[in-house]
Every structure is written in C-alpha cells, then in structure tokens.
C-alpha positions as CSV (number, residue, x, y, z in Angstrom):
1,X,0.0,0.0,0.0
2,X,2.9,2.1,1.1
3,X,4.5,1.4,-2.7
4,X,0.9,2.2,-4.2
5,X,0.9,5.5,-2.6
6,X,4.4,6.5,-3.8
7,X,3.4,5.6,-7.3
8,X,0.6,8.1,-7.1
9,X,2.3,10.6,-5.6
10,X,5.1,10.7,-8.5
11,X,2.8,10.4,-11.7
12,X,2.1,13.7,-11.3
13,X,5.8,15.0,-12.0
14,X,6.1,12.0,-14.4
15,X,3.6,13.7,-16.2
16,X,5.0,16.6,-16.8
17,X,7.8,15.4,-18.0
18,X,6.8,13.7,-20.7
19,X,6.5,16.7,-23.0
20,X,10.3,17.4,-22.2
21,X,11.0,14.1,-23.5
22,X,9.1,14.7,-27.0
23,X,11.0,16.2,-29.6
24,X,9.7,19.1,-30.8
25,X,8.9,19.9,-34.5
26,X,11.9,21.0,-36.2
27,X,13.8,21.0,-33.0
28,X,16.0,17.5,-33.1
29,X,13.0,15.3,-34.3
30,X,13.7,13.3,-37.5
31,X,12.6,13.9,-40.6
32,X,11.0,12.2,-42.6
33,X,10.7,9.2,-39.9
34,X,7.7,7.7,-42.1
35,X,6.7,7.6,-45.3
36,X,5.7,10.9,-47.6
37,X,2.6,11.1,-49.2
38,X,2.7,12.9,-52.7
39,X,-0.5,13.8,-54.6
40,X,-0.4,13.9,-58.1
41,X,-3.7,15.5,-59.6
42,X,-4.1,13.7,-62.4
43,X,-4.6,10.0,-63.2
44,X,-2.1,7.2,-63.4
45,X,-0.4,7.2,-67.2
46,X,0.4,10.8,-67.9
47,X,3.4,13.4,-68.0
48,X,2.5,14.5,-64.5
49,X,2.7,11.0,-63.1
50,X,5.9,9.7,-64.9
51,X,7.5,13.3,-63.9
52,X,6.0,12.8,-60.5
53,X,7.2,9.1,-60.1
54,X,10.8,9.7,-61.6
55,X,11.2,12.8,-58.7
56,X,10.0,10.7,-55.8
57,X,12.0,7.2,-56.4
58,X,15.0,9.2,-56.3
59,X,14.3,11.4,-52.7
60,X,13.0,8.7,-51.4
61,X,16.7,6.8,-51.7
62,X,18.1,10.1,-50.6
63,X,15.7,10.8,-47.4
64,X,15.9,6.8,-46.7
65,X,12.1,6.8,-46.4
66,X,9.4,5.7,-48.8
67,X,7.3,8.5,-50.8
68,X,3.6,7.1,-51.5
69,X,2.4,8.7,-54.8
70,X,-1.5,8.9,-54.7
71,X,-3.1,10.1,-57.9
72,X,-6.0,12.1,-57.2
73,X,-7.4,13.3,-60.3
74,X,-10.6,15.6,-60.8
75,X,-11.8,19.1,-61.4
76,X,-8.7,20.1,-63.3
77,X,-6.4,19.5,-60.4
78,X,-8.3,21.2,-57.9
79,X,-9.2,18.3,-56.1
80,X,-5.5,16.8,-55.6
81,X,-4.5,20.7,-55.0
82,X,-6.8,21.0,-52.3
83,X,-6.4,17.6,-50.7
84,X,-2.8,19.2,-49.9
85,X,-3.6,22.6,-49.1
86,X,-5.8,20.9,-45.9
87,X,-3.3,18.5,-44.9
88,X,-1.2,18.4,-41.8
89,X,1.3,21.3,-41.9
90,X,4.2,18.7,-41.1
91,X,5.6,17.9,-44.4
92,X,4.2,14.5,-44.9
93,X,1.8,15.7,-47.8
94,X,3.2,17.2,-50.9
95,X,1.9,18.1,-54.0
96,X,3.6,17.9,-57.5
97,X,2.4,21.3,-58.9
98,X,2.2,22.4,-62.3
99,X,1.4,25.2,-64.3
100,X,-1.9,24.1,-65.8
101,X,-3.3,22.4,-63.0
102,X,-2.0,24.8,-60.2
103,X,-1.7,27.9,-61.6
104,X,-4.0,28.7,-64.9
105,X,-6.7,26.8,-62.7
106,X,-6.8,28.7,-59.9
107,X,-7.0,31.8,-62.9
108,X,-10.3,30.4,-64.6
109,X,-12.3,28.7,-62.0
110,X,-15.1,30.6,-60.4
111,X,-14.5,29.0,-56.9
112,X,-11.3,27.6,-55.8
113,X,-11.4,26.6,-52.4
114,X,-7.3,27.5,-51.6
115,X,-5.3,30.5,-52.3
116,X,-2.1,29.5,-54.3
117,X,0.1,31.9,-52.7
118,X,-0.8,31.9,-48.9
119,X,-2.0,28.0,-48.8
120,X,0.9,26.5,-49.8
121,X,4.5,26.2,-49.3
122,X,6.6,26.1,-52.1
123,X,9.6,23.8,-52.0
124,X,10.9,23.9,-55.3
125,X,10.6,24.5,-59.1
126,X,12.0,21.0,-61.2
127,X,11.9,22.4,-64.8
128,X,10.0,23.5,-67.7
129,X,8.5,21.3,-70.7
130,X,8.3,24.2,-73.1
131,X,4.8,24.3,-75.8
132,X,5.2,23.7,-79.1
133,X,2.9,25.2,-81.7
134,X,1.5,22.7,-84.5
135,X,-0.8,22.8,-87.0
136,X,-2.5,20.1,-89.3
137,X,-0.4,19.7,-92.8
138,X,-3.7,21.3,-94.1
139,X,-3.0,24.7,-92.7
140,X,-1.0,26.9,-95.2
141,X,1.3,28.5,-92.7
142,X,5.0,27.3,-92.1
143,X,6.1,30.1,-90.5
144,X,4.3,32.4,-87.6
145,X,4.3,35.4,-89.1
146,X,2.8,33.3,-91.9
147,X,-0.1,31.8,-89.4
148,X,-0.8,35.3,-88.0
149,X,-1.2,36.4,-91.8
150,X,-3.7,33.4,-92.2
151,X,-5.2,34.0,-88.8
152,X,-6.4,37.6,-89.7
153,X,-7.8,36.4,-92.9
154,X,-9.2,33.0,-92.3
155,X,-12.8,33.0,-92.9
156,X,-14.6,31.0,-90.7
157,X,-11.8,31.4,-87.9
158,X,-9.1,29.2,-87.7
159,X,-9.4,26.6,-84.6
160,X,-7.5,25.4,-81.6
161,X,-7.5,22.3,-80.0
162,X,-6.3,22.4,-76.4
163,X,-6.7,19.3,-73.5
164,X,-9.6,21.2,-71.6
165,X,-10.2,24.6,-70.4
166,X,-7.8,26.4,-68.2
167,X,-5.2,24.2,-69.1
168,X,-1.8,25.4,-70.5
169,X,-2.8,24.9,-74.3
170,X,-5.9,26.8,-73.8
171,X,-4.5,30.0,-72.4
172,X,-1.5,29.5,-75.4
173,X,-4.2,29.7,-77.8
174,X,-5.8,32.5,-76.6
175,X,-2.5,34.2,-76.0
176,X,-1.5,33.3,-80.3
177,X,-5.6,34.9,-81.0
178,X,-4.5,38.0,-78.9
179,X,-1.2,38.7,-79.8
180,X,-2.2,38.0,-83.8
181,X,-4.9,40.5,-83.2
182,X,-7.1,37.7,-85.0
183,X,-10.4,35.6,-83.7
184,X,-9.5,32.3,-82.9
185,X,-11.9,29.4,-82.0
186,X,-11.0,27.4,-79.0
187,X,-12.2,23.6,-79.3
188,X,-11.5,21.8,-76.3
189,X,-10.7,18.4,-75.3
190,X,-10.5,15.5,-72.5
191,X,-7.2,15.4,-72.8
192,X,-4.3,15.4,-74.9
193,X,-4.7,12.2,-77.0
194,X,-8.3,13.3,-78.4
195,X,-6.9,17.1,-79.6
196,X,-4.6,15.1,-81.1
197,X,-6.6,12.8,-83.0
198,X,-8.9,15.5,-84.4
199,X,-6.0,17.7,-85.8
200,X,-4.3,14.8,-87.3
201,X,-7.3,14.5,-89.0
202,X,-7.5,18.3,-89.9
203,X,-10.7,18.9,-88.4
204,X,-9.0,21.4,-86.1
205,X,-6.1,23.1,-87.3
206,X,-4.0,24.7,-84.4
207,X,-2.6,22.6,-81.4
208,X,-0.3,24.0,-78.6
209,X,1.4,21.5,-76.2
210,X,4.9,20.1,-74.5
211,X,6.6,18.4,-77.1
212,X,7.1,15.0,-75.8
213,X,3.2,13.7,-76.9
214,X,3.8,15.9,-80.2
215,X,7.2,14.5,-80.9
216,X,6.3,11.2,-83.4
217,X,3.3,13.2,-85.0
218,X,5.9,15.9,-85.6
219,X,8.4,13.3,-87.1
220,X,5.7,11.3,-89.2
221,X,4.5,14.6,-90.7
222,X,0.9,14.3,-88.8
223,X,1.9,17.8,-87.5
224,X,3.8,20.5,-88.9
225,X,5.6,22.4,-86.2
226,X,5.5,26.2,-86.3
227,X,7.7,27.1,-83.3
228,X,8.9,26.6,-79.8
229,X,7.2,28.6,-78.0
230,X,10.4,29.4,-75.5
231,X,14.0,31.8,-75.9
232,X,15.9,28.6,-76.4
233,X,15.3,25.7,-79.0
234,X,14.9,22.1,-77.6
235,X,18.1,19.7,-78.3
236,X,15.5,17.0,-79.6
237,X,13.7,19.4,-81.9
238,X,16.9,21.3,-83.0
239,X,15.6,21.8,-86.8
240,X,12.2,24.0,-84.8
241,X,13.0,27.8,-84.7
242,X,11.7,29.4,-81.3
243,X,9.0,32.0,-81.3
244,X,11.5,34.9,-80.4
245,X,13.6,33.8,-83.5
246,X,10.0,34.7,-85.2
247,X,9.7,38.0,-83.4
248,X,6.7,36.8,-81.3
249,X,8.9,37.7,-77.8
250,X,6.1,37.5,-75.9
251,X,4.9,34.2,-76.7
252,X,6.2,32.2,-74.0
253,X,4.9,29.4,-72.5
254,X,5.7,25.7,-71.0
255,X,4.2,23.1,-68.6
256,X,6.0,23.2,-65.5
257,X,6.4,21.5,-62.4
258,X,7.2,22.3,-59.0
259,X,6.8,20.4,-55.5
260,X,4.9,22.2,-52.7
261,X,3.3,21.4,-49.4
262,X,0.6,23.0,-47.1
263,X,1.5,26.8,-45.8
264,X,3.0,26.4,-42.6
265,X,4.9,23.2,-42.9
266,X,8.2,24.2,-40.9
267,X,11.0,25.5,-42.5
268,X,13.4,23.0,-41.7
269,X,11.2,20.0,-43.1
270,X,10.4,22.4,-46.1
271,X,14.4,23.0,-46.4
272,X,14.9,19.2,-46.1
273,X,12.7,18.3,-49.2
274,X,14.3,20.7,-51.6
275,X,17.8,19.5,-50.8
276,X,16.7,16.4,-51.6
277,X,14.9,17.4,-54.4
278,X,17.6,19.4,-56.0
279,X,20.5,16.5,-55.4
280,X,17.4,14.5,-57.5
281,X,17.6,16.9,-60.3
282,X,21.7,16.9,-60.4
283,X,21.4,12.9,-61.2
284,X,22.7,11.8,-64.7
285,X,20.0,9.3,-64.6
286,X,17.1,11.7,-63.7
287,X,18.1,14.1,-66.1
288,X,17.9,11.3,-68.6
289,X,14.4,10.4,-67.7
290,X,12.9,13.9,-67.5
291,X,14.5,14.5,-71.1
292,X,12.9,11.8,-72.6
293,X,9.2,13.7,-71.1
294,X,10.7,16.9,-72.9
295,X,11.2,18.9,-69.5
296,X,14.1,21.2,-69.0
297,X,15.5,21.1,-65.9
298,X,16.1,24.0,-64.0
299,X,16.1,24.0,-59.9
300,X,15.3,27.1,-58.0
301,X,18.2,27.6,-55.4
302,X,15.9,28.4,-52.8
303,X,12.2,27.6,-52.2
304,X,11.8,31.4,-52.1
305,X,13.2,31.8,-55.7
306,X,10.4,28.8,-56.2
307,X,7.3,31.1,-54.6
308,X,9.0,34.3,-56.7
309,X,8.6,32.5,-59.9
310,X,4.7,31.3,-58.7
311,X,4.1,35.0,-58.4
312,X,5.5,36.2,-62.1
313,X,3.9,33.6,-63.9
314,X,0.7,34.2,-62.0
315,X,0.7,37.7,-63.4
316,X,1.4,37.1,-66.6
317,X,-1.3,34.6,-67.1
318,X,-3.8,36.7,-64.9
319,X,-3.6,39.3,-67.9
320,X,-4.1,36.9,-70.6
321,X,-7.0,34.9,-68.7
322,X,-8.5,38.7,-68.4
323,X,-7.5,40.2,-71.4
324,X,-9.4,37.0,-73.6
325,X,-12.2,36.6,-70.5
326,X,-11.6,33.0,-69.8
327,X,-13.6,31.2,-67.7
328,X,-14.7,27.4,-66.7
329,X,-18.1,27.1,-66.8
C-alpha cells in the first residue's frame, strides 16, 4: 500500500515530464521518420505521373524513407491541390504542382477553395517542358508570321484544339488569338490524346502543347511544327525555330512543375525536401528520364526563388485569362 501511494504521488511529476521528452517539431525530431505522401492531380499514365514518379524514387533513396504517390485526379487538379492545401502542416503531404493544373486553374475557376500563394509552401521548381505550336499539314502556314497572316484572314476562324479549359494549351491559344490581333476558335478536349486525334485529321487546325506527346506526329508529318514557344530551341527538336527567333517575344509558355506542401509546414522540413529534391535533379540518370518527357531542368536555389517564380507567372497569365475573358463554366 505504502509502494501504491508513492506511485501516485510521483505520476504527477512524471507527467509533466513527458513533454520534455518529445522532440519538438523542427527541434531535433527526425525527418521524414515515415513515409511521404505525394499527390499527383491527375490519373495514373500521364506526363505528370511519370514526372512525379521519376522525382519521388529518387528522394526517397536520398531521405531513406518511402514517398507514397497517390493520384487524385478531378476538377482540373483542384481536387488533388486542395487535398494538400488541408493536410497536416508537417511535411508529410506534398503536391507535384504544375502550371496548368496549379496555376491557370486557380486563374479560370469561379470557386477555388485555396489561395495558391498563402496555402501553400513552395519547395521547389524541377523544370519547364516548353509548348510547341502545330498545326495540321492542311493549314498553309509554315512560318508564324505566316499563321498570324492566315489567322487575320481565315474566314470562318481558324481553330484550336487544347486538352480542356484552363489548361496550358488553352491559355496559349488565346494568348497566339490576342497577340495575332485575329479571332481564334477554342475547341476543347478531355485530354491530350483526343486534340490530337482531331487535328491529325484536320478537323481542327491549331494545337499548342509540351513536345514529348507531339514528338512522333511531328516526325511522321501528322503535324507541322511552327515554333517553340520558348528563348531557347529544344536539343530534340533542334531543326524548330523558337518564337523569339520569329519575333513573337512575348509568346512564351511551358508546362511546368514544381513540389509544394501545405502553408506552414516548418521551415526546416520544407528546407529538407528541396535538398533532396535538388541533389534529384543533379542525377545523370534523372536528367535522362525527364528529357525523354521533354522537361528542362532548371532547380530554383531556394524555395523562395520557387514562390518568386509562382508569383511572375501568375501575373502574366492573370492578364491573358483577363484580357481573352476566360472562364470554366
């Protein structure tokens, strides 16, 4: 009886130990010390999902943890987006990010249930797949001074194809319509592989995308290429003259990707993820990978520089989106 009473009497100081004995978040606690889950917003198969899958295989040998990559597709990407932006601000949720499905969207929705700049933590930018501009072999134009000539005269307007609204080849399209001073009809798609089946066909003439799914129609001579739309030609297009060759300057556009997780995920885990991620990007064998998906790779040396870029590009679409009044219905 005389032990049980000394028990009692202790627990209370035991008690209040125990928080000393917890390591505190960012404060000597190891991370990751279980496995990271990465949302992908977009179904299993794609650019996004190779890209994402290719990143994560790699930091998870350099973290010596597993990464879990859960596609959660829907809404244009708001769905996965979102799943991340309410997650646990502890860094075991991350989102592979990209400019169609994280920024344009948040441009064209009417609702978005997340603020892209103060609901998330950027970690860091991985690289750019810059758009190439196409047409169907029908289209008279080889050139895009030559297409802006035929855009201002076609009669009924020429068309673009792009893989849905609000994604990066819609807001290209209506960024050629604008800057060719010239109405443009936007036709679009459920994805990729059906715009590209319909101007193969020629039954829409203009198409706007990253290279790599326009690379063998490009080849075969299903689609003529017009230009890069980027300062730099791509090393597996070399013969395709970029748009500010052309004198279009300000026709610029890729599909990039970035890693981010919820706003207020501590710095030091935030920190953690884009060493990893940028000792990812400086392997021979990832660089060989993301090549063959046509993405550039070009790491941001901080996160910071990461959330700077967010902010440009945001403001640059933002007066395109306005300028052509895009919206998702």
């Amino acid at each position: 009886m005389k032990n049980r009473r000394t028990v009692l009497r202790l627990a209370p100081a035991l008690a209040a130990l125990v928080p000393l004995c917890r390591p505190a978040i960012g404060q000597g606690s190891r991370f990751p010390d279980r496995p990271i889950r990465v949302i992908i917003p977009f179904a299993a198969g794609g650019s996004n999902d190779i890209v994402g899958r290719v990143l994560t295989e790699s930091m998870g040998a350099r973290l010596g943890q597993t990464f879990v990559v859960e596609n959660r597709g829907g809404a244009g990407g708001i769905l996965g987006n979102e799943t991340v932006a309410r997650a646990p601000k502890d860094g075991y949720t991350i989102l592979l990010g990209g400019s169609g499905s994280f920024l344009i969207s948040s441009l064209v929705q009417p609702r978005v249930p997340y603020d892209i700049i103060n609901d998330f933590a950027p970690i860091g930018f991985v690289g750019n797949a810059p758009n190439v501009i196409t047409v169907s072999p029908g289209v008279e134009a080889r050139s895009m001074g030559e297409l802006r000539d035929l855009a201002r005269r076609a009669r009924p307007p020429l068309s673009y194809a792009s893989p849905g609204v609000g994604t990066t080849g819609h807001v290209l399209g209506a960024l050629l319509a604008l800057t060719f001073e010239a109405e443009m009809e936007h036709v679009p798609y459920r994805g990729t592989g059906p715009a590209i089946t319909d101007v193969l066909a020629g039954r829409v003439q203009i198409l706007t995308n990253a290279a790599a799914p326009l690379r063998p129609h490009i080849a075969s001579g299903g689609l003529r290429a017009i230009a890069v739309a980027a300062p730099r030609r791509l090393s597996f297009l070399p013969e395709v003259p970029t748009t500010v060759e052309q004198g279009f300057n300000d026709v610029l556009s890729s599909t990039w990707y970035g890693l981010l997780a919820p706003a207020g995920t501590p710095a030091d885990r935030v920190a953690a993820l884009h060493q990893a991620l940028n000792a990812t990007l400086a392997d021979e064998s990832v660089k060989q990978r993301l090549a063959e998906e046509g993405v550039e790779i070009e790491a941001s040396p901080t996160p910071q520089d990461f959330s700077r870029f967010i902010e440009r590009d945001r403001q640059r679409w933002q007066q395109v989106v306005t300028r052509a009044n895009i919206r998702a219905e």
